[in-house]
DSSP file (Angstrom, degrees, kcal/mol; ACC not computed):
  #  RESIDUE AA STRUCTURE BP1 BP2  ACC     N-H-->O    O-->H-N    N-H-->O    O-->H-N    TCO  KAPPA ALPHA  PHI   PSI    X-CA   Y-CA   Z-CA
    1    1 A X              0   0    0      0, 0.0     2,-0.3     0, 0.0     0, 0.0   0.000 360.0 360.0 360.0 137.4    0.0    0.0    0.0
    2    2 A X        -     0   0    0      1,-0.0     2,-0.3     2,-0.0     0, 0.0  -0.597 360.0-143.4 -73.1 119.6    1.2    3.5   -1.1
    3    3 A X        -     0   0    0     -2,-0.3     2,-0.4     2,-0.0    84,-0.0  -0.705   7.8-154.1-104.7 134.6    1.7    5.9    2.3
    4    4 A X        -     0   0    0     -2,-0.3     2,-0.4    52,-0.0    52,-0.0  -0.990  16.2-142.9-130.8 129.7    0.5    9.4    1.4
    5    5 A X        -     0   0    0     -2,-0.4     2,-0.5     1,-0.0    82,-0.0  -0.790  11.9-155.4 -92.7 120.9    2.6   11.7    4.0
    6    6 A X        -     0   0    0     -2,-0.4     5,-0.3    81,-0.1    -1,-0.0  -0.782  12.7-129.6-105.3 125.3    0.9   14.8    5.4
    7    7 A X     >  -     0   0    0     -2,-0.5     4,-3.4     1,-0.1     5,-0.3  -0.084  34.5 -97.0 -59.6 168.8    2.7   17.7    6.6
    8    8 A X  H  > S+     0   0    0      2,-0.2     4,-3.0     1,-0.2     5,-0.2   0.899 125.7  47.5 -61.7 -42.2    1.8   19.1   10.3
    9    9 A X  H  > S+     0   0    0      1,-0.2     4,-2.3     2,-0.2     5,-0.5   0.962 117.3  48.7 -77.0 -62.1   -0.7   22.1    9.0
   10   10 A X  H  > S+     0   0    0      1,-0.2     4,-3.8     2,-0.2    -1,-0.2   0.922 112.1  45.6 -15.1 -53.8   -2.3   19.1    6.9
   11   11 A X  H  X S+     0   0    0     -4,-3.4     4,-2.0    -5,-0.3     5,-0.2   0.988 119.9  40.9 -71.1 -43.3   -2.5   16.6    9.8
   12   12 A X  H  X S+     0   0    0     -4,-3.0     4,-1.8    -5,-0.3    -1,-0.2   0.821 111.4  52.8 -75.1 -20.8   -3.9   19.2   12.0
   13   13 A X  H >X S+     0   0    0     -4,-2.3     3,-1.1     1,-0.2     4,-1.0   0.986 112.8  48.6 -79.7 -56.4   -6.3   20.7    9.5
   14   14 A X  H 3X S+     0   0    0     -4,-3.8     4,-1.7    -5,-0.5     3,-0.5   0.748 110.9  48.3 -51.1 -20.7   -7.7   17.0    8.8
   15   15 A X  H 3X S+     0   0    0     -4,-2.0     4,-3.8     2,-0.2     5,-0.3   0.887 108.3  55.6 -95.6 -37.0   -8.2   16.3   12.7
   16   16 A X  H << S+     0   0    0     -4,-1.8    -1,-0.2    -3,-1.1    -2,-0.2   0.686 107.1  50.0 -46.3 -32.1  -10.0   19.8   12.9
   17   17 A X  H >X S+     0   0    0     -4,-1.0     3,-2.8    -3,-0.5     4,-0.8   0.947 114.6  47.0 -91.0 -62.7  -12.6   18.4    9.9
   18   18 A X  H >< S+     0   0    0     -4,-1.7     3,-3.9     1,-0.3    -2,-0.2   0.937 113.1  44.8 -42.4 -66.1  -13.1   15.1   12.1
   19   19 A X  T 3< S+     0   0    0     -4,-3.8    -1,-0.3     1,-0.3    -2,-0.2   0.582 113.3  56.2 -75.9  17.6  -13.7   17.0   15.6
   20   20 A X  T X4 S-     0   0    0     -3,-2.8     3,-2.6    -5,-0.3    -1,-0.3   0.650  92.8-166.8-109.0   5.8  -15.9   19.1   13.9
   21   21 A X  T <<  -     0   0    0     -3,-3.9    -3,-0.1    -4,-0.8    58,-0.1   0.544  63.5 -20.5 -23.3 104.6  -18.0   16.6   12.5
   22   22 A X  T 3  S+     0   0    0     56,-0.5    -1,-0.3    -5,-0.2    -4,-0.1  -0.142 125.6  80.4 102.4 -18.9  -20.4   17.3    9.8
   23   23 A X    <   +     0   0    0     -3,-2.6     2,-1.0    -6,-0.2    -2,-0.2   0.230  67.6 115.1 -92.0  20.0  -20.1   21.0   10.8
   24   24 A X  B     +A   78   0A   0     54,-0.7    54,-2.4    -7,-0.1     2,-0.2  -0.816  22.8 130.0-126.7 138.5  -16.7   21.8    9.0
   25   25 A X     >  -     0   0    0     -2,-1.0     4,-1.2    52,-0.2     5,-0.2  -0.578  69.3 -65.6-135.2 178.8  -16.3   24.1    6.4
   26   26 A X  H >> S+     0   0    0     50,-0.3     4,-2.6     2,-0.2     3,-0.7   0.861 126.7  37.0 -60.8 -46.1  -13.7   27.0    5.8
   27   27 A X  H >4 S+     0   0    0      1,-0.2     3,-2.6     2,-0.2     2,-0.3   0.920 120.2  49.5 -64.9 -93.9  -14.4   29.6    8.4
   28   28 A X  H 3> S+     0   0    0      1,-0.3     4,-3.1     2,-0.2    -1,-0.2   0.418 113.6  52.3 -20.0 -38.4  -15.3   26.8   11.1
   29   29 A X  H <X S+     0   0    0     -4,-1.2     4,-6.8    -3,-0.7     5,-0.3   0.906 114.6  34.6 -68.1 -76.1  -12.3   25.4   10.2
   30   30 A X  H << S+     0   0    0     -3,-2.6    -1,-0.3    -4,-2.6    -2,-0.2   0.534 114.1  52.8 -88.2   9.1  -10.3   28.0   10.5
   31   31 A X  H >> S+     0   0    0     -4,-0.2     4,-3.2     2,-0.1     3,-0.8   0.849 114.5  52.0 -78.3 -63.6  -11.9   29.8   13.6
   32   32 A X  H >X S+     0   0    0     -4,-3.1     4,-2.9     1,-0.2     3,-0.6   0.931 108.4  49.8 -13.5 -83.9  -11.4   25.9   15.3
   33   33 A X  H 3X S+     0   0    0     -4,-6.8     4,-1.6     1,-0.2     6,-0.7   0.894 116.8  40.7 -34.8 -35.7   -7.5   25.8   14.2
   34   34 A X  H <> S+     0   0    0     -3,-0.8     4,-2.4    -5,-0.3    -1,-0.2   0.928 115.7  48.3 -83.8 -25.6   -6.8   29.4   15.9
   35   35 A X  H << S+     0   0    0     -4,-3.2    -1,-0.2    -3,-0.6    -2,-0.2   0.972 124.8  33.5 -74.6 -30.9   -9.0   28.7   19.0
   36   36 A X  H  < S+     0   0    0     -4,-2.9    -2,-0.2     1,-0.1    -1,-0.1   0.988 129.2  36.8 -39.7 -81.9   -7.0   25.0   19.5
   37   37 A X  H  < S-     0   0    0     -4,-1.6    -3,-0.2    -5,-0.2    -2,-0.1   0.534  87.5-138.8 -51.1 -56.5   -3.6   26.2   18.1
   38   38 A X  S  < S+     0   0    0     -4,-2.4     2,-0.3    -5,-0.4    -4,-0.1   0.871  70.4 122.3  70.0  25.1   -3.3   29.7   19.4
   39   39 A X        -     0   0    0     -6,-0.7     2,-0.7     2,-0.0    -1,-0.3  -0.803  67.7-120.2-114.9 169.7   -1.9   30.2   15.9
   40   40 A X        -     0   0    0     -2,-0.3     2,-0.4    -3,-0.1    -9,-0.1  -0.957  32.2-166.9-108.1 132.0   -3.4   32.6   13.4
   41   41 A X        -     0   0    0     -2,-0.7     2,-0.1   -11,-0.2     3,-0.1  -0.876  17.6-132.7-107.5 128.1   -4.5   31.0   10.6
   42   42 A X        -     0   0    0     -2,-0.4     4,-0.2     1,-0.2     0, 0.0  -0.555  17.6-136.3 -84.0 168.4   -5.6   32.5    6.9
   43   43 A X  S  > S+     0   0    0      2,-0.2     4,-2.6     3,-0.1     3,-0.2   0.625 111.7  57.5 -76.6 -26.4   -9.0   31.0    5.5
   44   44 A X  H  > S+     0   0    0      2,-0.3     4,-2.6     1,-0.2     5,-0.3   0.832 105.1  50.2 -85.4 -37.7   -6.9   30.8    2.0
   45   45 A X  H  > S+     0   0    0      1,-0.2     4,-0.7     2,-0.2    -1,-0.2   0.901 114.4  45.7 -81.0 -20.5   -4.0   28.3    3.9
   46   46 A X  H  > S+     0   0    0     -3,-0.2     4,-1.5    -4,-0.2    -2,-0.3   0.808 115.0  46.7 -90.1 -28.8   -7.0   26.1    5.2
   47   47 A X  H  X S+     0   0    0     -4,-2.6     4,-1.4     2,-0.2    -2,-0.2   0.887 117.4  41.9 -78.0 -32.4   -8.7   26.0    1.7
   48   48 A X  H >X S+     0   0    0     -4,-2.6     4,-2.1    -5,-0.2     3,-0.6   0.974 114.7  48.2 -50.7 -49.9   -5.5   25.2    0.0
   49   49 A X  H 3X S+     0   0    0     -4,-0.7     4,-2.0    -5,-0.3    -2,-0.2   0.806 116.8  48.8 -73.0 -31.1   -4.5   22.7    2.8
   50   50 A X  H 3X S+     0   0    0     -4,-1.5     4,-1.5     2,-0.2    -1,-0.3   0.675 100.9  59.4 -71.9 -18.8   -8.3   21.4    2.1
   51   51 A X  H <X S+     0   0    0     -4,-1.4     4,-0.5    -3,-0.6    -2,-0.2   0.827 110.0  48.8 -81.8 -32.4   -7.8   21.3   -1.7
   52   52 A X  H >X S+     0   0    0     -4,-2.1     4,-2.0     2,-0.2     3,-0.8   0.933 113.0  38.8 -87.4 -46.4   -4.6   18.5   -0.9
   53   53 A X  H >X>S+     0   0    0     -4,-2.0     5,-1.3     1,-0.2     4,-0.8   0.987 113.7  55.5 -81.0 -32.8   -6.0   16.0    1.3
   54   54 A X  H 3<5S+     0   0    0     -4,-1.5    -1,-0.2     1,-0.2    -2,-0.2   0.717 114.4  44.1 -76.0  -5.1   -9.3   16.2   -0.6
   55   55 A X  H <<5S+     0   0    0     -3,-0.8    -1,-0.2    -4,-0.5    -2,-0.2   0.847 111.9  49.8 -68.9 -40.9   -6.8   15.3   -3.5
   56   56 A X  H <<5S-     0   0    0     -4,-2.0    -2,-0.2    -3,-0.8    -3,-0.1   0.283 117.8-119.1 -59.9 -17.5   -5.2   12.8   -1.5
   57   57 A X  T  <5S+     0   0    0     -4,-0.8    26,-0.2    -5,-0.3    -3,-0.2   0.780  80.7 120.1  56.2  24.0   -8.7   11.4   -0.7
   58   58 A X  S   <S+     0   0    0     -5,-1.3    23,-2.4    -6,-0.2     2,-0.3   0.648  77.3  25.9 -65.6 -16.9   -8.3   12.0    3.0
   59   59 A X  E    S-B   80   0A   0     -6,-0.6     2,-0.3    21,-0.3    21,-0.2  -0.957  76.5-153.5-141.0 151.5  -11.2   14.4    3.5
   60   60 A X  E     -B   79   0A   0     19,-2.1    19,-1.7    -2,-0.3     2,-0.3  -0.748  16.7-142.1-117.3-178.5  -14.7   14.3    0.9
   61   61 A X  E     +B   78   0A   0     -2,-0.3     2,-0.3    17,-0.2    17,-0.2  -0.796  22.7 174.5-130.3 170.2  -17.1   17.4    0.2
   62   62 A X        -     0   0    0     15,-0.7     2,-0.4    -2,-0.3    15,-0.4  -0.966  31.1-121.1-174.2 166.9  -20.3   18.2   -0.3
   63   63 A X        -     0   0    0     -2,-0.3    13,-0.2    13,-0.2     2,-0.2  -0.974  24.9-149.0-130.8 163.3  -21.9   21.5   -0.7
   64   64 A X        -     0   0    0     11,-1.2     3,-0.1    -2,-0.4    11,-0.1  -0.573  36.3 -68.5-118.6 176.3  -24.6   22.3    1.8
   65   65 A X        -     0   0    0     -2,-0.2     2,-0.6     1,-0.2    10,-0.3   0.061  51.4 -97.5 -73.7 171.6  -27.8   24.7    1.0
   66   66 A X        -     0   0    0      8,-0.1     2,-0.2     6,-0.1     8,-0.2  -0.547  37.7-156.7 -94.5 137.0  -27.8   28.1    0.4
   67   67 A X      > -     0   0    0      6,-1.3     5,-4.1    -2,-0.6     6,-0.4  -0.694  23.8-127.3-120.4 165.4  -28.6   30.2    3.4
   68   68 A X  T > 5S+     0   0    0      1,-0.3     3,-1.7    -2,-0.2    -1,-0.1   0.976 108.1  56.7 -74.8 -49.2  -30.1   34.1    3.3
   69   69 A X  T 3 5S+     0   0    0      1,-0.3    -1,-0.3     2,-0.1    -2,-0.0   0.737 109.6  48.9 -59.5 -18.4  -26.8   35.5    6.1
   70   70 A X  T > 5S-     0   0    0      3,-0.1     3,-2.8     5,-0.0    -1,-0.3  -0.038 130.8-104.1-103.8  40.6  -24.5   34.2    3.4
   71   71 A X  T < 5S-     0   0    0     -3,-1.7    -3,-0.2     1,-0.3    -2,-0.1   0.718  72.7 -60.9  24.3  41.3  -26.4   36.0    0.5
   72   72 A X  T 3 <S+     0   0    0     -5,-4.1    -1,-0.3     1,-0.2     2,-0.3   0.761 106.1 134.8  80.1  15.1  -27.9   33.4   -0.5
   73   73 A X    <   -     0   0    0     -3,-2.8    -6,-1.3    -6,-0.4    -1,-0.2  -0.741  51.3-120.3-101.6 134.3  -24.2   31.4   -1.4
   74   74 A X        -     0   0    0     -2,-0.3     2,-0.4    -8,-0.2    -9,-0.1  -0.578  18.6-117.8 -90.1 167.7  -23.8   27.5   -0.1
   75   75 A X        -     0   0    0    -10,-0.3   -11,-1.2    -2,-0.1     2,-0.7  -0.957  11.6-141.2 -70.2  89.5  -21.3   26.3    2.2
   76   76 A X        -     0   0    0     -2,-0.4     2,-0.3   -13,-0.2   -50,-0.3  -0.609  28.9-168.4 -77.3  84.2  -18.8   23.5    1.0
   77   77 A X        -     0   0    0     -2,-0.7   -15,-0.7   -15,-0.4   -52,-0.2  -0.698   6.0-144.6-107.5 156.8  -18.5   21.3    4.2
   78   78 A X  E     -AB  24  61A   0    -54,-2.4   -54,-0.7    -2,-0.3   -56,-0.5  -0.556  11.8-169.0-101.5 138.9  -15.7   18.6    4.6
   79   79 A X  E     - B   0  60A   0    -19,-1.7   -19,-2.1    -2,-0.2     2,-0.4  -0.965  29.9-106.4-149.0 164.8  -15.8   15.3    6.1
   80   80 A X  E     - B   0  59A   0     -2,-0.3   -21,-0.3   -21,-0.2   -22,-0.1  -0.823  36.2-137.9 -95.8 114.2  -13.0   12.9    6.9
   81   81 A X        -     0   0    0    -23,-2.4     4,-0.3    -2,-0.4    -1,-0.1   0.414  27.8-105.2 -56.2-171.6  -12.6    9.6    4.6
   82   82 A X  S >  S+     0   0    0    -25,-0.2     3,-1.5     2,-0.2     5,-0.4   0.885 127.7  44.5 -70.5 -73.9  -11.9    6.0    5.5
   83   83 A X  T 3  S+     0   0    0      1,-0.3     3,-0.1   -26,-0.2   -25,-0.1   0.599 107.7  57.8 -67.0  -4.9   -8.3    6.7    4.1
   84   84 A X  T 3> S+     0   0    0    -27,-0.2     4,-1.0   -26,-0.2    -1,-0.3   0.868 112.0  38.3 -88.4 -30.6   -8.2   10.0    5.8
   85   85 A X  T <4 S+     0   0    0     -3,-1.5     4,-0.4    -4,-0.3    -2,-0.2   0.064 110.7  61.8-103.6  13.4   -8.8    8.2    9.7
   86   86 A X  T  > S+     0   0    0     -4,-0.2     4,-0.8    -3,-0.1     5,-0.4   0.279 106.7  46.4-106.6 -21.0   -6.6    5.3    8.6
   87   87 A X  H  > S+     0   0    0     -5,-0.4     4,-2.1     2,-0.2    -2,-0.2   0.885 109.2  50.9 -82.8 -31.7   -3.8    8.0    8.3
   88   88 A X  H  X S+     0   0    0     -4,-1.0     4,-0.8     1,-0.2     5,-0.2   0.995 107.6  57.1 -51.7 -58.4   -4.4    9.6   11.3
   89   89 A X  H  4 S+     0   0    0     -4,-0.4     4,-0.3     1,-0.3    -1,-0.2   0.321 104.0  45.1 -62.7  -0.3   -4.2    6.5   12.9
   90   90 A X  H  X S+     0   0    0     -4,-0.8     4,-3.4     2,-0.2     5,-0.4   0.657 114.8  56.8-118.2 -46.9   -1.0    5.3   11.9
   91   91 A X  H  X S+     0   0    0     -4,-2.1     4,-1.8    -5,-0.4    -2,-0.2   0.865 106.7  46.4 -25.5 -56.7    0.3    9.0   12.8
   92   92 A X  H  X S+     0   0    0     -4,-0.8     4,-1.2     2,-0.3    -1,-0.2   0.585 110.6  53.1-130.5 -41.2   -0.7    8.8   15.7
   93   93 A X  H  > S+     0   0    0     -4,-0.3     4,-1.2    -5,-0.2    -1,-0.2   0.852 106.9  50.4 -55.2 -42.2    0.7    5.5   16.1
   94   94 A X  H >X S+     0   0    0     -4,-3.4     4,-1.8     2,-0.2     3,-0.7   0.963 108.9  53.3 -74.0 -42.4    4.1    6.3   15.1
   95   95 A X  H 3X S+     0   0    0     -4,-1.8     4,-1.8    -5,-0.4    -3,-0.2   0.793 108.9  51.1 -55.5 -29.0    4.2    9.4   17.5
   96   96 A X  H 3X S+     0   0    0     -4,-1.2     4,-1.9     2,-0.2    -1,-0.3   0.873 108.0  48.9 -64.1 -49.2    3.3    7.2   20.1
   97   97 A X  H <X S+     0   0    0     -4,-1.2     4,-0.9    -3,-0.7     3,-0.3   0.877 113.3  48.8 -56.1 -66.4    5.9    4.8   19.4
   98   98 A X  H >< S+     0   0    0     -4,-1.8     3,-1.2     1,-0.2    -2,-0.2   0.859 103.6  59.2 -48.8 -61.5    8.5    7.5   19.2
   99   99 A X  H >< S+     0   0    0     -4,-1.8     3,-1.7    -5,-0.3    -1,-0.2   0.820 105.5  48.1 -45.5 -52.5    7.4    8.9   22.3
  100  100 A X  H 3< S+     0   0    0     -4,-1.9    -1,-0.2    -3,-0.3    -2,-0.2   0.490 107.2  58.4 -89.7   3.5    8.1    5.4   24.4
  101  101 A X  T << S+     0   0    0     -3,-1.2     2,-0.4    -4,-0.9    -1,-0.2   0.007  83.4  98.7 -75.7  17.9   11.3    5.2   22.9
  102  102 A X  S <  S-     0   0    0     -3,-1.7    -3,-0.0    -5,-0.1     2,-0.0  -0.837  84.2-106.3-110.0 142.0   12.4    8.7   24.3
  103  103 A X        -     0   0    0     -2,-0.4    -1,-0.1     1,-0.1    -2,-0.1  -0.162  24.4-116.7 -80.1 169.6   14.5    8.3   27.4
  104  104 A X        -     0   0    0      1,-0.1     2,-0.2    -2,-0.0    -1,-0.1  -0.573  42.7-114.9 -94.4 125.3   13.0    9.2   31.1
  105  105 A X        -     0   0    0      1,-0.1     2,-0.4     2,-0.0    -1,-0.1  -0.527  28.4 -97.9 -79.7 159.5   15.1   12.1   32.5
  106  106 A X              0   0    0     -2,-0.2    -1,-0.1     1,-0.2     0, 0.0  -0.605 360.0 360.0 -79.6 123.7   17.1   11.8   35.3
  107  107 A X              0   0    0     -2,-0.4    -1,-0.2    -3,-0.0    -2,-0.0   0.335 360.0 360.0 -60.4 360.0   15.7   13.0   38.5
């Protein structure tokens, strides 16, 4: 099987799409990342960063109805694949793994 590698804003943008589930789109997205993160985040670096794993087939799309506060314009919301939570999880494995090979400091 072919490993597709995601870079940190990647992993974190995809785990943002998960714990928002079924509610994440760009603004959520990126209001989520900054409130986590404590980073500032553009809307333009989470829609790029959304355009690659949905290339990657981590994350699918859909576009949701068109509402009157958004002048009548839909929403594009994001949801996390099969191959997107199989990726996490083996992230998430190796960091762990790495983590309980690092040695205990000395008291």
């Amino acid at each position: 099987m072919k490993r597709t590698y995601l870079g940190e804003f990647e992993e974190i943008v995809l785990l943002t799409v998960g714990v928002l589930a079924g509610e994440a789109y760009g603004l959520s997205i990126t209001e989520e990342l900054e409130k986590e993160t404590g980073r500032s985040v553009s809307l333009s670096a989470v829609h790029a960063a959304l355009q690659r794993l949905q290339e990657k087939g981590m994350v699918s799309s859909h576009m949701g109805g068109a509402t009157a506060e958004r002048g009548g314009r839909r929403k594009r919301f994001f949801t996390v694949t099969l191959a997107g939570v199989r990726a996490l999880a083996e992230i998430r494995d190796t960091r762990n793994h790495l983590w309980d090979l690092m040695p205990k400091p000395a008291v």
